[in-house]
C-alpha positions, 0 to 999 in steps of 0.5 A: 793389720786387722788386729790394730784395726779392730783394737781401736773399734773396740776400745771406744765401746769399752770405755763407754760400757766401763763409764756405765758401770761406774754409774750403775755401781754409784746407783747401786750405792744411792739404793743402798741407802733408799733401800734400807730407809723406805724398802727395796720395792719402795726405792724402786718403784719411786726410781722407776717413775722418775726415770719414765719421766725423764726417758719420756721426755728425751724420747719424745724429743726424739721424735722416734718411729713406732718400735718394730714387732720384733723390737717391743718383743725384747722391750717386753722380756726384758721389762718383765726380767728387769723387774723381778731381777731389781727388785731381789737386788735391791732386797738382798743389797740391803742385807749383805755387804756392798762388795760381798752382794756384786761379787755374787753377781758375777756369776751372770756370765757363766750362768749366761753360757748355759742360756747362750745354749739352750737359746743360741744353740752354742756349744758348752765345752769341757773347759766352759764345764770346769769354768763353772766349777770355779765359779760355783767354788767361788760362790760357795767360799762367799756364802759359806761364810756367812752360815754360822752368822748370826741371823739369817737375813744375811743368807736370805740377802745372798740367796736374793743376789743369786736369783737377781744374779740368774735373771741378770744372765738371761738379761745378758743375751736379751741386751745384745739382742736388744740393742741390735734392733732399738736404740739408746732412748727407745731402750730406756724408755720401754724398761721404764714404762714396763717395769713401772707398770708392773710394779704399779701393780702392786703401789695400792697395797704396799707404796708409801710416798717417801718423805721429802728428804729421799726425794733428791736421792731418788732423782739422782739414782734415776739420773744415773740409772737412765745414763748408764743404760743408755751408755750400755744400750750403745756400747752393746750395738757396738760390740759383742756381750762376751767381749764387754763382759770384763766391764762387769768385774770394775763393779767391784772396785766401785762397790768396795769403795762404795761401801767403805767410805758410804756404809763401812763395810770392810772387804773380807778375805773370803769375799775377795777369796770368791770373787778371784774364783768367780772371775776366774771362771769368768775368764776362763769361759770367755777365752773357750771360743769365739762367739758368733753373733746372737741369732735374734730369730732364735730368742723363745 
């Protein structure tokens, strides 16, 4: 009896976590292409304006109270993570292919486990070990076939993914936390407003005001960003990080999509090789034990 009941609990923020991701990965496509016409910090930086403008609005009308100390703590790491982590993404997705870029994404989740335990004192297990061994073997299957290319951007691009691919794990433990003490708006106004200022920091030296023909690009991409983090923030208060973490792998449906019928980029064997062992690994680390709820007190 408690089994059905929790499954219909659970399908509810399942479904709306995979309508964000389909977002996100059309986003991702929209900054593709803005990343390889006016740069990566340029794409992001614009995108980043706009979605403050929009979020600032919807918060307003929100009305909302002042965010906890504990709430703009979270605010704050994750504005600071979010901007370095966007900004490799974005640079390295201009450099590599679509599909073969989000693959190497995954990782995040086996990368996380080691950071649940430094930081939520979880225990790694043997098999949670070996689940990482896969998912390295699926990375070194992905990059190894792009040493001999010509060129080295491609490497550089994939290195890029894999730091964006690092933060994105700590991302994944400050999110649920996040999520348990802010809601949707206030979320995603926070990110905007944070990470906008510190890449304003940088506008004097390197930001170019696009040309008009970006402009709707940019609008849609901070649309679709702003919807998928807020349907995210809600689904992560809804339900467990490793029990939405599934949602993340539908990325790469969207990505090869994305990327044929956008850029041509076919889907090579190796991609879909490593992105299987990736997976993989994933799965296997998901099914070591149940996790308990993060310890929000505990978060450095």
């Amino acid at each position: 009896m408690a089994s059905k009941a929790q499954h219909p609990a659970i399908l509810i923020p399942f479904s709306v976590a995979t309508l964000g991701i389909a977002l996100f990965s059309t986003m991702d496509a929209v900054m593709k292409g803005l990343s390889l016409a006016i740069g990566a910090y340029n794409a992001v930086f614009w995108r980043m304006l706009l979605g403050l403008l929009l979020s600032s609005i919807l918060y307003a009308l929100a009305r909302p109270s002042r965010p906890s100390r504990k709430a703009m703590r979270y605010h704050i790491i994750r504005g600071l993570v979010g901007s370095v982590m966007a900004l490799t993404f974005f640079w390295g997705i201009a450099r590599l292919p679509l599909a073969e870029a989000v693959a190497l994404t995954f990782v995040a989740p086996l990368i996380s486990l080691y950071l649940a335990a430094a930081i939520l004192r979880e225990p790694v297990g043997p098999r949670a070990v070996l689940a990482s061994a896969i998912g390295f073997a699926g990375v070194l299957v992905i990059v190894g076939a792009r040493v001999g290319t010509p060129g080295s951007a491609d490497l550089w691009g994939a290195a890029s993914v894999l730091i964006s691919a690092m933060l994105y794990a700590y991302n994944i433990v400050v999110m649920r936390q996040q999520a348990l003490v802010a809601g949707p708006i206030e979320i995603a106004f926070y990110q905007y407003l944070i990470i906008g200022g510190l890449l304003a920091l940088a506008a004097p030296f390197v930001a170019v005001v696009p040309a008009a023909l970006h402009w709707p690009n940019l609008l849609l991409a901070a649309l679709l960003a702003l919807v998928s983090l807020m349907l995210l923030a809600w689904s992560y208060a809804r339900a467990e990080a490793h029990r939405l973490a599934p949602v993340e792998y539908t990325a790469l449906v969207w990505a090869a999509l994305y990327g044929f019928v956008v850029f041509g980029e076919e889907v090579g064997l190796t991609t879909l090789i490593g992105a299987a062992l990736i997976v993989t690994g994933c799965v296997l680390a998901a099914r070591t034990k149940t996790h308990p709820e993060p310890a929000i007190e505990t978060m450095p």
